[in-house]
C-alpha positions as MATLAB code, in Angstrom:
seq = 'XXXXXXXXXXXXXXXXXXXXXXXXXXXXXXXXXXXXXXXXXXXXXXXXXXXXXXXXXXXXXXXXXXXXXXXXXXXXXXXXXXXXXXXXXXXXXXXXXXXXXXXXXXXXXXXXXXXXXXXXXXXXXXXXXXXXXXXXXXXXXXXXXXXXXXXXXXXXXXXXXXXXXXXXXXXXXXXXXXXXXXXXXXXXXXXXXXXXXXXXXXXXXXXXXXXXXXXXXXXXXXXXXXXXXXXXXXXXXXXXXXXXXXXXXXXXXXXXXXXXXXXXXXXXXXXXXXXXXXXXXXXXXXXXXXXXXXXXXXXXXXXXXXXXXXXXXXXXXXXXXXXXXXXXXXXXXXXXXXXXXXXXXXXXXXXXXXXXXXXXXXXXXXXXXXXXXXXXXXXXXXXXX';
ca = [
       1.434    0.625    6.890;
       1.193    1.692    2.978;
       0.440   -1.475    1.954;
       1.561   -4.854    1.513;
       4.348   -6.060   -0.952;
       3.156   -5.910   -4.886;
       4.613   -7.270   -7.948;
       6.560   -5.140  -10.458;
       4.375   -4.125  -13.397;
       4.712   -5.784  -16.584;
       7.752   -4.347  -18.294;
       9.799   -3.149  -15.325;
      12.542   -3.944  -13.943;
      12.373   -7.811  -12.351;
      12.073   -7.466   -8.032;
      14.906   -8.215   -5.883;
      15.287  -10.403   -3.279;
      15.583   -7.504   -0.709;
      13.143   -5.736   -2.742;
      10.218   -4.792    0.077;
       7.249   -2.199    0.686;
       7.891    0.826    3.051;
       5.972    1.276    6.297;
       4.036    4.178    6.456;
       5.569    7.106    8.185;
       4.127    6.556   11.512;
       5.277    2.675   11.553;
       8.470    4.244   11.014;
       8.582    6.170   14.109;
       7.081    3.987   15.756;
       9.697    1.331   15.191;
      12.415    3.779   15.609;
      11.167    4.931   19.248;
      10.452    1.435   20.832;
      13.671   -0.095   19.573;
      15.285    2.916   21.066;
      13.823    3.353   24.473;
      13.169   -0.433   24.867;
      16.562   -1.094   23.630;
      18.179    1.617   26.092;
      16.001   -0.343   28.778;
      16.975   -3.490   28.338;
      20.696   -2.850   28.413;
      20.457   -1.108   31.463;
      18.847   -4.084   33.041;
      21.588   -6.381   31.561;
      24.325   -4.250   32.796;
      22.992   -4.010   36.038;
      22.283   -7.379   36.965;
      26.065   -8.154   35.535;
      25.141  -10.731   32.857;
      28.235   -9.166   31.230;
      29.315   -7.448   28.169;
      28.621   -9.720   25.049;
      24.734   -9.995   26.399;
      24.616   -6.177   26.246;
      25.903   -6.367   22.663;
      23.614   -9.037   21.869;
      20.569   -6.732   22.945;
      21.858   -3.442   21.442;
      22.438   -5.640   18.147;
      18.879   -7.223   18.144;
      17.507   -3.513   18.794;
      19.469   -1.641   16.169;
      18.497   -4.447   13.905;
      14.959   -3.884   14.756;
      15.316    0.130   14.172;
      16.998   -1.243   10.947;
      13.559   -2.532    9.515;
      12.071    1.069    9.149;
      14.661    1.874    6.639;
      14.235   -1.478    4.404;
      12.130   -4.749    6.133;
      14.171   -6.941    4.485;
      17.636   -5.511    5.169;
      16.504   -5.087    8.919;
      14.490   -8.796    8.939;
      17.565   -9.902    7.787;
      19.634   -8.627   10.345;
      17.449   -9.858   12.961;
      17.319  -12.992   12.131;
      21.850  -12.785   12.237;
      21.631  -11.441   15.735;
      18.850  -14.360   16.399;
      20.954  -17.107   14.982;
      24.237  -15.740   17.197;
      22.240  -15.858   20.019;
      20.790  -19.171   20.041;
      23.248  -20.969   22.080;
      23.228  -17.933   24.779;
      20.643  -17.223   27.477;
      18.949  -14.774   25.716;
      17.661  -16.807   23.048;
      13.889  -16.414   23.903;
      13.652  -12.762   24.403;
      15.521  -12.160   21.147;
      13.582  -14.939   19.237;
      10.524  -13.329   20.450;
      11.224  -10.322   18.390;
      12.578  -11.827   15.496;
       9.594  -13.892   15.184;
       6.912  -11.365   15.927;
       9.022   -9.543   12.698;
       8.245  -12.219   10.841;
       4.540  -11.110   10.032;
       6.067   -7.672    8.855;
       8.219   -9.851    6.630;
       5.386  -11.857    5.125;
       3.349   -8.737    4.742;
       6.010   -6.443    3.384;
       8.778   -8.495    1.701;
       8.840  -10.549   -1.138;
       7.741  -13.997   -1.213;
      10.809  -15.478   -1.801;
      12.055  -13.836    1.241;
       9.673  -14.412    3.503;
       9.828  -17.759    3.004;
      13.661  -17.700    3.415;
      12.638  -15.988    6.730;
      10.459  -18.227    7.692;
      12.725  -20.847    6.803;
      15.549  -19.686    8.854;
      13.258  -18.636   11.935;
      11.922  -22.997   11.746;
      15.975  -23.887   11.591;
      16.897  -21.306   14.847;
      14.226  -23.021   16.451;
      15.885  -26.356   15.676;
      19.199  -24.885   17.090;
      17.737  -24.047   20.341;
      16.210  -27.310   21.436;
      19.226  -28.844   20.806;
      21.053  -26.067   22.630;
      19.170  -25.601   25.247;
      17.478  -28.897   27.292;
      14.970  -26.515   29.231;
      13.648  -24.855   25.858;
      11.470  -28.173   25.158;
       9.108  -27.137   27.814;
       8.493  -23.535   26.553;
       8.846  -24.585   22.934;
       4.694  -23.641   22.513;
       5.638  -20.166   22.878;
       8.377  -19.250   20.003;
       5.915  -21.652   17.711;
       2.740  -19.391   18.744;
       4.120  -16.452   18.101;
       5.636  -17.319   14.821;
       2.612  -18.845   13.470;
       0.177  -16.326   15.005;
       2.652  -13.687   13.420;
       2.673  -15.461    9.750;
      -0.943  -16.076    9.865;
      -1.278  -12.047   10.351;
       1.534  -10.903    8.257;
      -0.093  -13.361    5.261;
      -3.489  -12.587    5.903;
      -2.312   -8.628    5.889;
      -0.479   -9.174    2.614;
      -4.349  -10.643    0.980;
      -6.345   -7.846    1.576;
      -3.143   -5.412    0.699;
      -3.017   -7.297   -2.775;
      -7.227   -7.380   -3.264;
      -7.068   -3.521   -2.136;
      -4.216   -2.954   -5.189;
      -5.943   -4.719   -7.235;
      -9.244   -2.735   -6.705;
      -7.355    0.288   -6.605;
      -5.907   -0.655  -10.481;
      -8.880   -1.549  -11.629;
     -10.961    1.899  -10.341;
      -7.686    3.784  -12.301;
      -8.467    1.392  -15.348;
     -12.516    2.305  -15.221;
     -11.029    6.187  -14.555;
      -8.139    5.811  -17.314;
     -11.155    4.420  -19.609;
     -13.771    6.800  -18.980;
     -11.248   10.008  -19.938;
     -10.617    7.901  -23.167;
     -14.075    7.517  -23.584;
     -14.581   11.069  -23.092;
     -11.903   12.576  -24.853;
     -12.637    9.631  -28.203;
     -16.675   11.222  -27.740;
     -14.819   15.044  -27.436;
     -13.139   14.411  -30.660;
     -16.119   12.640  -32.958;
     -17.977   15.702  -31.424;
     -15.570   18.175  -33.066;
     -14.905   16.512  -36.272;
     -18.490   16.225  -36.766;
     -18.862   19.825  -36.348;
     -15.612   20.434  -38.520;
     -17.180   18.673  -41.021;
     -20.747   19.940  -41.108;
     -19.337   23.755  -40.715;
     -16.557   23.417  -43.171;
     -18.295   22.039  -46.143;
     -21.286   23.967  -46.125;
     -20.329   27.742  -44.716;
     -17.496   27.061  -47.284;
     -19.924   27.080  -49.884;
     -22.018   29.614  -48.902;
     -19.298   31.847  -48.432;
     -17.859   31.366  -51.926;
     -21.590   31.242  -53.519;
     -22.207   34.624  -51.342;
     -18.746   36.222  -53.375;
     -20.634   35.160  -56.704;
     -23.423   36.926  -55.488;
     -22.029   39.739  -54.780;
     -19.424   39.961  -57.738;
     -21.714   38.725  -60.650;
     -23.510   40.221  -63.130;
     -24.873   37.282  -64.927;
     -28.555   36.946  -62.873;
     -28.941   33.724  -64.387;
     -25.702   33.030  -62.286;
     -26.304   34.879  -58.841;
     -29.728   32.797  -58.652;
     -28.081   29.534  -59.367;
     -25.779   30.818  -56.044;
     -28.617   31.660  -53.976;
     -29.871   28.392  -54.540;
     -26.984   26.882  -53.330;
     -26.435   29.266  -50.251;
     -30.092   28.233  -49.114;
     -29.787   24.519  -49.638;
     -26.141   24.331  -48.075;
     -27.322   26.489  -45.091;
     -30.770   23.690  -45.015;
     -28.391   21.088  -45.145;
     -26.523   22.801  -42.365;
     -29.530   22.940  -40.291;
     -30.633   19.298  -41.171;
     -27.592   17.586  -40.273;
     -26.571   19.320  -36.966;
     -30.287   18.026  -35.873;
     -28.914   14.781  -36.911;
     -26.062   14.962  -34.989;
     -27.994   16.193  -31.925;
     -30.559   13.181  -32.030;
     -27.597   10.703  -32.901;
     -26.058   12.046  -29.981;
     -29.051   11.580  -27.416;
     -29.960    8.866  -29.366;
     -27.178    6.670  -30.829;
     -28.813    3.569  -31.558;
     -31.602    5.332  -33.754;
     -29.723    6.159  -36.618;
     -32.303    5.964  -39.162;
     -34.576    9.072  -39.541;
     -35.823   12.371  -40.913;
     -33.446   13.744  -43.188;
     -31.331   10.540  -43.769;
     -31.690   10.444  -47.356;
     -29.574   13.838  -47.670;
     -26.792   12.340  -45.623;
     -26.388    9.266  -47.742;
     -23.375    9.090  -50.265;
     -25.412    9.452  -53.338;
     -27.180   12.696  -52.583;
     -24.077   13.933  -51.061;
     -22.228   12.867  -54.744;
     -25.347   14.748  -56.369;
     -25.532   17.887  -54.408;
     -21.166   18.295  -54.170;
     -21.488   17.905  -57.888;
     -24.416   20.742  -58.665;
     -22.722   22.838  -55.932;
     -18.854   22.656  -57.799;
     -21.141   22.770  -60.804;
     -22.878   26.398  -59.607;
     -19.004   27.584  -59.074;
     -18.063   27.293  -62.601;
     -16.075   23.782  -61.982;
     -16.998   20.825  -64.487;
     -17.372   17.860  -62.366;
     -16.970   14.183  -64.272;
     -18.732   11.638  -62.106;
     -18.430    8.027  -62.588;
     -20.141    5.533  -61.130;
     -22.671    2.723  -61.062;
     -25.641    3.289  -58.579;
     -25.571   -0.573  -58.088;
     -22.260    0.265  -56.259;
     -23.412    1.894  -53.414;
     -26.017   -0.430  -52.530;
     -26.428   -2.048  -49.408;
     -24.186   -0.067  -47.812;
     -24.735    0.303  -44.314;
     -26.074    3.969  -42.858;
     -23.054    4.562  -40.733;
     -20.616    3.766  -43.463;
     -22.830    5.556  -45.658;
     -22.682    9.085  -44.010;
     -19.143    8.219  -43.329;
     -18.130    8.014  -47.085;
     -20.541   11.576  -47.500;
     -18.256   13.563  -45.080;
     -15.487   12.808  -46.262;
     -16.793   13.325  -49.913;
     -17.861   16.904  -48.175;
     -14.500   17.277  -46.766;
     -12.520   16.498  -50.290;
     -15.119   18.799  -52.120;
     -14.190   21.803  -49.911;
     -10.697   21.230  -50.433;
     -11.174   21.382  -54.235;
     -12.892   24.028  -53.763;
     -10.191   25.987  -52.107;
      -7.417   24.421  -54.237;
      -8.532   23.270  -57.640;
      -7.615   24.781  -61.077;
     -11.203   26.082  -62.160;
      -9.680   25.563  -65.889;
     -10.096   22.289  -65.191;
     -12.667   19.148  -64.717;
     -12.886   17.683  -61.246;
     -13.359   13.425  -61.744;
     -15.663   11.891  -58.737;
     -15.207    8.340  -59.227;
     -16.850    4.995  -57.273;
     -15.945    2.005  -57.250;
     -16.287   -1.851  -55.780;
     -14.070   -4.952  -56.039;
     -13.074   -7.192  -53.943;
     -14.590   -6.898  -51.123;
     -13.433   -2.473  -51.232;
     -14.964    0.430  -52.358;
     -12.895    2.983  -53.767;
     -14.071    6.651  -53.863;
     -11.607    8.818  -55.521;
     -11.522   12.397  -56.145;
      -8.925   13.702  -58.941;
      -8.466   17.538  -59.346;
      -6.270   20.069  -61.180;
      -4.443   22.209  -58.755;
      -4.522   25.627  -58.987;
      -3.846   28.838  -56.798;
      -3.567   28.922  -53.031;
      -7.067   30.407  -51.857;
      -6.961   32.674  -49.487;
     -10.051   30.971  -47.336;
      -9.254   30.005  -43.496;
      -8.463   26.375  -43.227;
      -8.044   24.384  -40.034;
      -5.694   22.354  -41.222;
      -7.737   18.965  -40.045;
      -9.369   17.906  -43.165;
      -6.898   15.490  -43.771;
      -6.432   14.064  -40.315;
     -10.392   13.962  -39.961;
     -10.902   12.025  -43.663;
      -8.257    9.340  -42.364;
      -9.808    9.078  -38.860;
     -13.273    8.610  -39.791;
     -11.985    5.917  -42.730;
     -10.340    4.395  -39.617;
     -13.524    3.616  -37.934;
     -14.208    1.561  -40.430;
     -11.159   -0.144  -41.068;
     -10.389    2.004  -44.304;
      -7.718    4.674  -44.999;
      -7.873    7.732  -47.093;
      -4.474    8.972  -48.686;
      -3.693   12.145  -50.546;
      -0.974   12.808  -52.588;
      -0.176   14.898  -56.008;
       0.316   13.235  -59.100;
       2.128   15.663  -61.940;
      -0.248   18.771  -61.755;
      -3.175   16.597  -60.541;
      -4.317   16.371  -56.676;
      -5.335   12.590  -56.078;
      -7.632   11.877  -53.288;
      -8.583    7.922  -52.473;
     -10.666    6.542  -49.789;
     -10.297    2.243  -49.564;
     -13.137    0.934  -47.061;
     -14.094   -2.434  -46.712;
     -17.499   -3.615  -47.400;
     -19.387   -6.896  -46.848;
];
């Protein structure tokens, strides 16, 4: 069988009452084949020894009834137990009360358990109909009662271990379900570290390699090469620091930390817009970004890194950049304001924004972009003890 009756899950629709499990395919047959050829057995014997008509309707009932239960247990358990209740004045109350309460285990096992215990139910009152029917049934009364306990006992024992396997079976698709979370949550920290570290830095080199190249103050091609070897260092430095993060996670602290943090990001995004030919205002009190913890820390850098990219792709060069920090409340505040200017014509993968907001999200902040007048406003709220 495929298993023993299971509750709806939480949402759908309520169960029936003549809501049941299928039998396998091979129970089906099973049932299908002995209720016929037993069946057709049986009412040749009945026919033969000329118990008459209404007992060979009475058997081909109690069989069809039987071949009933492979389509639905309960609609066939249910007529089975008609066919049994007809038949318990008649003589052939014990052979069909034999079947319907060996059924009763498939009932208990299959059907609901409001059901079964309707089945049940009836099979105790047939068996009160028949020693009152029937004088001689006291002495054999043992058997019907053994087989319909025996057959409960199985059908409720079957219907345990059918609900423990389900429940182990959820739980492995829960661990499964998890793990491919897991793995697609790691997938995506992966990338948008890489997004990050790539984007900000070969984004400067590139546009520090164009000043190179199209120049002809000296004094301003060696203030680019400067910045083309330090953002390709810092490149280098913080892919290591990935790496060992990743091996590593709970060793956070290391070699090269002190370039990640927010204040020598804020210092080298500002000499680097600075080397472009953009003023950059920055405003903030060094006592604000104390204490901070590392993760948060690096957190607020890339998306400082992220913002910085995107004004330099976007941002009037006529005009000053403002990189402003602050703390109240319980918040800190970074906020980057910028004049917009042309469309560059630099690739973009169109996740800076979507990366700034997720990584705020690990921390329970949120980062919001929108244009006020002429002037592209950048905020990042994060809490902070």
């Amino acid at each position: 069988m495929d298993g023993g009756y299971r509750p709806p899950p939480a949402g759908s629709r309520r169960a029936g009452l003549w809501t049941s499990a299928p039998l396998a395919t091979w129970a089906r047959v099973l049932v299908v084949v002995a209720a016929a050829v037993v069946g057709t057995l049986d009412v040749a014997d009945v026919l033969a020894d000329g118990e008459g008509t209404l007992d060979a309707v009475v058997v081909v009932a109690v069989y069809l009834s039987l071949a009933l239960v492979a389509y639905r247990v309960t609609l066939g358990a249910a007529a089975v137990m008609l066919v049994m209740l007809v038949s318990a004045t008649t003589e052939l109350w014990l052979p069909t009360g034999i079947i319907g309460l060996a059924l009763s285990g498939v009932v208990v096992g299959k059907a609901t358990p409001r059901f079964a215990a309707g089945y049940v139910t009836a099979s105790l009152l047939w068996l009160v109909l028949v020693l009152l029917a029937h004088e001689n049934s006291r002495a054999v009364a043992f058997v019907p009662v053994a087989v319909l306990v025996a057959s409960v006992s199985v059908g409720a024992a079957y219907a345990a271990l059918s609900q423990r396997s389900a429940a182990a079976a959820d739980r492995i698709s829960g661990f499964e379900e998890e793990r491919a979370r897991s793995l697609a949550e790691e997938r995506d920290r992966i990338a948008r570290e890489l997004h990050d570290i790539v984007a900000h830095h070969v984004t400067m080199a590139s546009m520090h390699a164009d000043v190179v190249s199209m120049s002809e103050d000296a004094q301003q091609r060696d203030r680019s090469l400067r910045v083309i070897a330090e953002s390709t260092r810092q490149a280098l430095t913080e892919l290591r620091w990935m790496l060992r993060v990743l091996q590593t996670p709970e060793e956070l602290a290391g070699p090269g930390e002190k370039s990640l943090r927010l204040e020598a990001t804020m210092a080298a995004v500002r000499e680097h817009l600075h080397a472009l030919g953009l003023r950059t205002e920055v405003d903030y009190d060094p006592a604000v970004l104390e204490g901070l913890p590392l993760e948060l820390d690096v957190a607020l850098g890339r998306i400082l890194q992220e913002a910085a990219t995107n004004v330099v792709k976007h941002a009037d060069p006529r005009e000053p950049v403002a990189l402003r920090a602050t703390r109240e409340g319980g918040r800190l505040c970074l906020e980057l304001r910028n004049a917009v200017g042309a469309v560059s014509d630099l690739p973009s993968s169109g996740l800076g924004l979507g990366n700034m907001s997720a990584r705020a999200g690990e921390h329970g902040g949120t980062v919001t972009g929108s244009r006020e007048g002429g002037t592209w406003v950048l905020r990042c709220v994060v809490p902070v003890a």
